[in-house]
Steps between C-alpha positions, in 0.01 A plus 500: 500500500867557547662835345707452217877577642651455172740772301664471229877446476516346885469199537617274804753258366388108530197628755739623820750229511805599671810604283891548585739692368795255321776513268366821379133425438177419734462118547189345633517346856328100526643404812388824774200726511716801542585719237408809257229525313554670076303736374508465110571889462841423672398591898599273730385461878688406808587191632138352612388189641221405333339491151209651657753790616588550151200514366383808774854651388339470148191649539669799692745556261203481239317769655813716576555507118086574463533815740829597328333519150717280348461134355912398511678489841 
């Protein structure tokens, strides 16, 4: 059975789809695999290529917040 990775207040935004930064606000990318990936606590990763790449970001980020005791990044 997989382990639950969940925790509460991050969430990744539309499930790793790459984001830009424009005209002042993160935009969603349709046309390229390359981009970052939104945490919903506000963390954002670097430029990656791949959804799966975000997700990994994700889940580290996820457990870097676990180890640091807190729930908001």
């Amino acid at each position: 059975m997989p382990r639950n990775t969940r925790l509460p207040g991050h969430e990744l935004r539309n499930e790793g789809a790459p984001f830009a930064w424009s005209s002042g606000r993160y935009v969603r990318q349709r046309e390229t695999w390359t981009g970052k990936g939104l945490c919903s606590c506000g963390a954002v990763s670097d430029v990656l290529d791949s959804n799966n790449a975000r997700k990994r970001w994700h889940r580290a980020h996820k457990d870097e917040m676990r180890q640091s005791g807190g729930d908001r990044g």
